[in-house]
RODOPA-915507 format. One record per residue (C-alpha): z, x, y; residue in three letters. Coordinates in steps of 0.25 Angstrom, whole numbers, plus 5000, padded with zeros to 4 digits. Example, Ala and Ser with C-alpha at 12.3 -4.5 7.8 and 13.67 -1.06 7.14 Angstrom:
REM RODOPA-915507
503150494982ALA;502950554996SER;
This chain:
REM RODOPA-915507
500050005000UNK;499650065014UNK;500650035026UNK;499650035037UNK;500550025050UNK;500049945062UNK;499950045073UNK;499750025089UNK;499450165097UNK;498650215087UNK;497550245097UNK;498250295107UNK;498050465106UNK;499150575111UNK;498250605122UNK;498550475130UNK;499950485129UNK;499950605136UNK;498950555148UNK;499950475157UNK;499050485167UNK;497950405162UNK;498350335152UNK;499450235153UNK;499450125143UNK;499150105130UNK;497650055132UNK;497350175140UNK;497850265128UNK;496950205119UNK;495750235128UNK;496050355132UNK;496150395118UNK;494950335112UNK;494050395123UNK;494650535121UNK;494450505106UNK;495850535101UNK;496950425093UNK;498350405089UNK;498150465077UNK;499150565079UNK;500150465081UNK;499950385069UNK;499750495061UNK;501150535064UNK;501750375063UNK;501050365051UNK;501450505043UNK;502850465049UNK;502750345040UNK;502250415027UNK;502250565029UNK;501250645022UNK;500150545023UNK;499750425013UNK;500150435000UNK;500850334989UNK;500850214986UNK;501150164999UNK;500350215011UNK;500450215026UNK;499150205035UNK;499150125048UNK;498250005053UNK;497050025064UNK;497149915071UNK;495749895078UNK;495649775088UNK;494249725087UNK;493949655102UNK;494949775108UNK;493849895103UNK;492849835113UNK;492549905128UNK;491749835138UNK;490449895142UNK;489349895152UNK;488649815140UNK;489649735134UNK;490849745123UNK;490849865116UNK;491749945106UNK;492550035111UNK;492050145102UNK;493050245104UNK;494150155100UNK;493350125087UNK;493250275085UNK;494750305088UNK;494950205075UNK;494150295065UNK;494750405071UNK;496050355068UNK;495750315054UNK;495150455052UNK;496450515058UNK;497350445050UNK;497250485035UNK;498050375030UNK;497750205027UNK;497150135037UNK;497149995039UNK;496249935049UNK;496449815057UNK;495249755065UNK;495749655072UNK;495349545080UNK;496149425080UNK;496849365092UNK;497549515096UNK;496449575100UNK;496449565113UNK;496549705118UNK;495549755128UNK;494549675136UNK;493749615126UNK;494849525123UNK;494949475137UNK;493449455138UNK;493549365125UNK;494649285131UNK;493949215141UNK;492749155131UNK;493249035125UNK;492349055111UNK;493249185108UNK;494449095107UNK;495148985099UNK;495748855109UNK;496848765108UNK;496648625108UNK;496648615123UNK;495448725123UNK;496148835129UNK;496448965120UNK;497748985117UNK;498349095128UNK;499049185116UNK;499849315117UNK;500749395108UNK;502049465113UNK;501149505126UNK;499949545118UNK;498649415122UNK;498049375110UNK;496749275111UNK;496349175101UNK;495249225097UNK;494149125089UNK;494049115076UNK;492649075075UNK;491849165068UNK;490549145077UNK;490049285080UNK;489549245093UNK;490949215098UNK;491249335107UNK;492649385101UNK;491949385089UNK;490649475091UNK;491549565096UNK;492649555083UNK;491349565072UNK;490449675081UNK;492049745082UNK;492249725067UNK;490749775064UNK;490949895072UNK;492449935065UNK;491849925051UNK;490650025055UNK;491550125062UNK;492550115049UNK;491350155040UNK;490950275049UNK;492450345044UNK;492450445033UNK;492650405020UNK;494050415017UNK;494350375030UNK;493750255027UNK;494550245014UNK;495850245021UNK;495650105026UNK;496550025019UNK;496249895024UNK;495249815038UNK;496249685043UNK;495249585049UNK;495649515063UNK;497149505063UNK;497949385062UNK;496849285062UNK;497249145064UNK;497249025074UNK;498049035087UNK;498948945095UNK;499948945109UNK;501149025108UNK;500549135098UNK;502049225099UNK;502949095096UNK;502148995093UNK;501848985078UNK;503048915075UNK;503048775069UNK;502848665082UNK;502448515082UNK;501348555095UNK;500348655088UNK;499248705096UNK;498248795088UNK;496648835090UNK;495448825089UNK;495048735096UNK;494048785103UNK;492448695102UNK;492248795092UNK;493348775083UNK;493348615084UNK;491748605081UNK;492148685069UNK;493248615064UNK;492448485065UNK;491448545057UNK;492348595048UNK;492848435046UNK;491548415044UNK;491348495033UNK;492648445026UNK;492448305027UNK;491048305028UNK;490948155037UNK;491948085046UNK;492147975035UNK;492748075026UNK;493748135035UNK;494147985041UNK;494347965025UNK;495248085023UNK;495948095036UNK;496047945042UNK;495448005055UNK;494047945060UNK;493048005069UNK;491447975071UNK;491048115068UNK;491648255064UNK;491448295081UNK;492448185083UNK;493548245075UNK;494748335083UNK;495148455081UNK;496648415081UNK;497548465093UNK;498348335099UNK;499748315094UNK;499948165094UNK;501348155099UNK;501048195112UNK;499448195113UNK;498448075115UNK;497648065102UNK;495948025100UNK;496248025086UNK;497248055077UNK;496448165071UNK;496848255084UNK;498348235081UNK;498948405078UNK;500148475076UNK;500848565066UNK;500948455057UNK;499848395059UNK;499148445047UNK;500048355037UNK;500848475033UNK;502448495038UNK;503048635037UNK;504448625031UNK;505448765034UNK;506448835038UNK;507248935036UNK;508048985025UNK;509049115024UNK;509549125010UNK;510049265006UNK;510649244994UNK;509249174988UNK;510149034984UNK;508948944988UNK;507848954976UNK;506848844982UNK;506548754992UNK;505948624992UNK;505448515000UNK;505748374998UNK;505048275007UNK;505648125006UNK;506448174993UNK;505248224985UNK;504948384984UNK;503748424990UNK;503748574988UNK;504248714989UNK;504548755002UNK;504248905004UNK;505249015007UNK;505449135013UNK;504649125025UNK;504649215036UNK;505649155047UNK;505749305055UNK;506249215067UNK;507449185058UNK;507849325054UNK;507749375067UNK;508649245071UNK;509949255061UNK;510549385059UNK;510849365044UNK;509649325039UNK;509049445034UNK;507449405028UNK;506549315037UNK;506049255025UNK;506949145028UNK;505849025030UNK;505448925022UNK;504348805025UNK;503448705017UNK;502248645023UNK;502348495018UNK;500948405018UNK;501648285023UNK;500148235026UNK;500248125013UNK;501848075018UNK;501747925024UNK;502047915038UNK;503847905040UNK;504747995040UNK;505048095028UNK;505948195023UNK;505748335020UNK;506848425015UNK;506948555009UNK;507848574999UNK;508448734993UNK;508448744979UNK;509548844975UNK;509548944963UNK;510448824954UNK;509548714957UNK;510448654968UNK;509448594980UNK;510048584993UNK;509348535006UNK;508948655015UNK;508348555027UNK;507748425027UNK;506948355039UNK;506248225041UNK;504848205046UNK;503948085051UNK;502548075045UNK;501747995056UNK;500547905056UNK;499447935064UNK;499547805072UNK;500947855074UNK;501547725069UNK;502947695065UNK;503347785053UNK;504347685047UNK;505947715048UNK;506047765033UNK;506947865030UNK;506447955020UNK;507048005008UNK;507348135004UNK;508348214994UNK;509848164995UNK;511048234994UNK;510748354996UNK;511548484999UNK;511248555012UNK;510848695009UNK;511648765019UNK;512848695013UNK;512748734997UNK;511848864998UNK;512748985002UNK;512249085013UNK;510848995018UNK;510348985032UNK;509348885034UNK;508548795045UNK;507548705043UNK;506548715054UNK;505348625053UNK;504948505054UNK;505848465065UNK;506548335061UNK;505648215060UNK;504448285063UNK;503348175065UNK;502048215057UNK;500548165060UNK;499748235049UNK;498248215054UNK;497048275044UNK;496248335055UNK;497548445058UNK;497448485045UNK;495948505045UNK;496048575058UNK;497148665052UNK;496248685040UNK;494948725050UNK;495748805058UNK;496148895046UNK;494748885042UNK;494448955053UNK;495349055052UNK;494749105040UNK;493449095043UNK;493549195055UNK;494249305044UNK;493249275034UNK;492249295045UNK;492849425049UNK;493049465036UNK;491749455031UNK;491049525044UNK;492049635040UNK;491449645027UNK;490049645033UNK;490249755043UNK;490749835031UNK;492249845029UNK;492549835014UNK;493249715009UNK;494349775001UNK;494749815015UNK;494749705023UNK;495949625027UNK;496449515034UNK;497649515043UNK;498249375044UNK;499649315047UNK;500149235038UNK;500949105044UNK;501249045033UNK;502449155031UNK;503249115043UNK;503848975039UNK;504048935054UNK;502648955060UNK;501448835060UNK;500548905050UNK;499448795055UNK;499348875071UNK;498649005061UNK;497848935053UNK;497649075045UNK;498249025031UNK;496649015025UNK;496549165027UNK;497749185018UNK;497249205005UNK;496949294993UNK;495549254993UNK;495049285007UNK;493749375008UNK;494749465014UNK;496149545009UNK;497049485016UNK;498149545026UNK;499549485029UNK;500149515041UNK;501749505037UNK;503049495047UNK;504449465045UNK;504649425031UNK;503349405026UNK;503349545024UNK;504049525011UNK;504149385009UNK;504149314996UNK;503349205003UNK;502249295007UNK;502149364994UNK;501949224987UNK;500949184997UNK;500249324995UNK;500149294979UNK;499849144980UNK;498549184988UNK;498349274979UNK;498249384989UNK;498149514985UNK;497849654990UNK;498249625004UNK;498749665018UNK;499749655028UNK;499349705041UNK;500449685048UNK;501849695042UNK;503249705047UNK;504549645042UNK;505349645055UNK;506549635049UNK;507749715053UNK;509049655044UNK;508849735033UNK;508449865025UNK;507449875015UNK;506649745021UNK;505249815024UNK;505049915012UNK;505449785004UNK;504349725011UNK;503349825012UNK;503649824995UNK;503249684994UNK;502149695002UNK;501549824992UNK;502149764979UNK;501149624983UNK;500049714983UNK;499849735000UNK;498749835002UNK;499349895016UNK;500349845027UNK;500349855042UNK;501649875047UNK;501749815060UNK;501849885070UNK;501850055073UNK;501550115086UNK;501150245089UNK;501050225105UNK;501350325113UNK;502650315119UNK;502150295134UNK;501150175131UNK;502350105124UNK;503250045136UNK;501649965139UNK;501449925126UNK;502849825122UNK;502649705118UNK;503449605108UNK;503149665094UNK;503749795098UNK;504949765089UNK;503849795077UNK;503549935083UNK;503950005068UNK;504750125071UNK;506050195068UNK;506750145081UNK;506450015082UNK;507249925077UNK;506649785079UNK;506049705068UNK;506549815059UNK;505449905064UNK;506150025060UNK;506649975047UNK;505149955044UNK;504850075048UNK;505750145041UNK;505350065029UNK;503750105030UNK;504150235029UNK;504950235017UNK;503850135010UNK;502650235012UNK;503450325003UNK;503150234991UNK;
């Protein structure tokens, strides 16, 4: 297994550092250094041999990730966009330089907005994705702007001729390296974390009734009508299934108005979280002696499913002192789409190692009809006399955080084809990108996706992504699996990984963030190599020079892996890489 760090200063050269007078920040290092044709590969020489000395070798290797941003490597010209040739050329030189793994990141997703280019492509609405009011989302990331970029995969769209002519050019220049330069590249991760976007992009993917998502932009919507069109084939057929009629597919909404507070044309348009006919269930559960085996859910007094476990909650472990694992969360998704309109029951229910079942957290809900109707005054049935779990299982801490107490749910058909679409467009722009990879002559066995995976945090609105379609072990691509908190050694994630049937993977970015105890991150760098990881990305190292530092700070700085910093347990982890790449 390769440990391939994420690393930021790598282009900055010794020779800026020691011209104060010219150059000042950490952009002009970067320019100054590609034109005098010199890199950081010194310094990550040094980081790196500080890591494993002696160079490469056993059975567990450290190397480093390139991370080149597609849409930052162009320079304005007197006749248009160009690559920045120098740049391009400090990457080979640094992938000859460094005589150990290399992983390369070509990324183009909604972070790479570095340089002019990106400011350009911000003002042309076909580059980007819109909310339903037609305006992008204004998005930023601890300080760092971020744009929604599109996700059609038009090649006439700006962003894009400039992502494929990018990508083409990269895989030329990479096949220009010797040999066993080219040899050492362990793995190429595609765009970055590609998915849908929405307000709020730091804080916002928690679970909320008002949920505002993209695209719906006039290219997005034509498409999504097309795409009903091909499913259903004629509006008879999806007034038949759905109960929604319309006089022609161009009549149909893309859904966007919450019907509590909006003026609806049709209920067709009615959309928020719950809206697809499936109601997340979770919460939290600290545990430490293992007492609880199970947990179900029960809805109206019959079981209705496992509910998963060991979820990341990280907002919980950094809350409560005594908890000691994130992987506290658990959440079912429940179709309550088939339940008659009232009020129901859902309760979760802990199944302890003898048998005995106690109630971990109930909640009643309201199933509403579309005309929004009386919903009767019945109370709903559920499991009697039942203990409370805090009660009768010694040492638990739980909360119970979603739905909030009779939630009112209007499922409508249309939010769940647009859900469905929009993930569908989601894997259509990787596969695209994928298979112009391919084309422009990067091998297949290298190639790599580099996706989130919501589905791991038990709090979030895995519907704002719309990535999960890209999740699986049958993709055109390997797949990459960036990993935070406790999904980095999760039982979840490692079911998740073989119920996929993924194999031979990635994980391009990769870091605990955990502090309470030792022994966490070689523990999870070993699960991570006994599942079969090809390399992983450590996130982050830094080989900026001191001066440029005090400009660069922003909030992920607690991640800066190092022997002196103690936040997020970056130290621990550092510590911990060091002893793992003696394996």
């Amino acid at each position: 297994m390769i440990i391939a760090p994420n690393l930021v200063g790598e282009f900055i050269c010794p020779k800026s550092a020691a011209d104060s007078s010219g150059v000042t920040t950490q952009a002009q290092a970067v320019d100054f250094c590609a034109k005098h044709g010199e890199t950081g590969a010194i310094a990550v020489n040094t980081l790196l041999d500080r890591l494993e000395p002696g160079g490469p070798k056993g059975d567990v290797q450290v190397g480093y990730t390139l991370t080149l941003q597609l849409l930052g490597l162009y320079r304005k010209s007197g006749t248009g966009w160009q690559i920045d040739e120098s740049h391009v050329d400090a990457s080979l030189q640094l992938i000859r330089e460094i005589r150990r793994p290399v992983v390369i990141y070509l990324a183009a997703d909604h972070f790479d907005t570095v340089g002019p280019l990106a400011e350009e492509l911000a003002k042309d609405p076909r580059n980007l994705m819109a909310l339903s009011d037609g305006t992008p989302p204004q998005l930023g990331y601890f300080g760092y702007t971020i744009l929604p970029y599109t996700l059609s995969t038009d090649p006439t769209i700006p962003v894009n001729m400039y992502r494929y002519a990018a990508l083409e050019y990269i895989a030329g220049k990479l096949r220009t390296l010797p040999r066993e330069a080219q040899e050492r590249i362990v793995a190429v991760n595609l765009v970055g974390e590609l998915h849908h976007m929405f307000p709020d992009f730091e804080n916002g993917m928690g679970l909320k009734q008002e949920m505002r998502v993209t695209d719906y932009s006039p290219v997005s919507v034509a498409g999504f009508r097309q795409w009903l069109k091909t499913k259903y084939t004629s509006v008879q057929t999806l007034a038949q299934r759905t109960g929604l009629q319309y006089a022609s597919f161009d009549e149909v909404p893309a859904p966007a108005k919450d019907i509590r507070k909006d003026k609806l044309q049709s209920f067709g348009e009615h959309y928020d979280a719950y809206a697809n006919g499936i109601l997340p269930i979770g919460g939290w559960l600290w545990d430490p002696a293992g007492a609880v085996k199970r947990l179900d859910l029960y809805v109206d007094g019959k079981q209705a499913g496992t509910v998963s476990q060991q979820l990341n909650r990280l907002d919980v472990y950094r809350a409560v002192e005594e908890i000691t694992s994130p992987n506290t969360g658990y959440r079912i998704d429940y179709d309550y789409s088939g339940l008659r309109p009232g009020k129901h029951l859902a309760q979760i229910v802990a199944v302890s190692g003898n048998g005995s079942k106690s109630l971990l957290g109930e909640r009643e809900f309201v199933v509403v009809p579309r005309n929004q109707s009386a919903t009767g005054t019945r109370t709903p049935s559920g499991l009697k006399s039942l203990p409370s779990s805090e009660k009768v299982v010694s040492g638990i801490r739980t909360y119970m955080d979603t739905p909030k107490p009779l939630q009112d749910l209007y499922f409508n058909p249309l939010a769940r084809d647009w859900n469905t679409y929009r993930a569908a467009q989601v894997y259509a722009f990787l596969q695209d990108f994928h298979a112009r990879a391919l084309k422009a002559g990067i091998p297949a066995d290298k190639l790599y996706s580099h996706q989130i995976v919501p589905n791991v945090n038990s709090s979030w609105n895995h519907e704002l992504f719309a990535a999960n379609t890209t999740l699986f072990g049958n993709t055109p691509w390997k797949q990459g699996l960036n990993m935070y908190g406790g999904s980095t050694n999760s039982p979840w994630m490692q079911f998740f990984i073989a119920a996929r049937k993924i194999a031979d993977y990635g994980v391009p970015e990769f870091n605990p963030q955990q502090w309470k105890l030792d022994g966490v991150h070689l523990a999870a760098m070993q699960t991570q190599m006994d599942a079969g990881a090809r390399f992983i990305a450590p996130y982050y190292f830094s080989v900026i020079p001191q001066r440029f530092k005090a400009a660069t700070e922003h909030g992920v700085n607690r991640m800066e892996l190092g022997p002196d910093n103690s936040k997020d347990g970056s130290d621990k982890f550092y510590n911990a890489i060091i002893e793992f790449a003696k394996r």
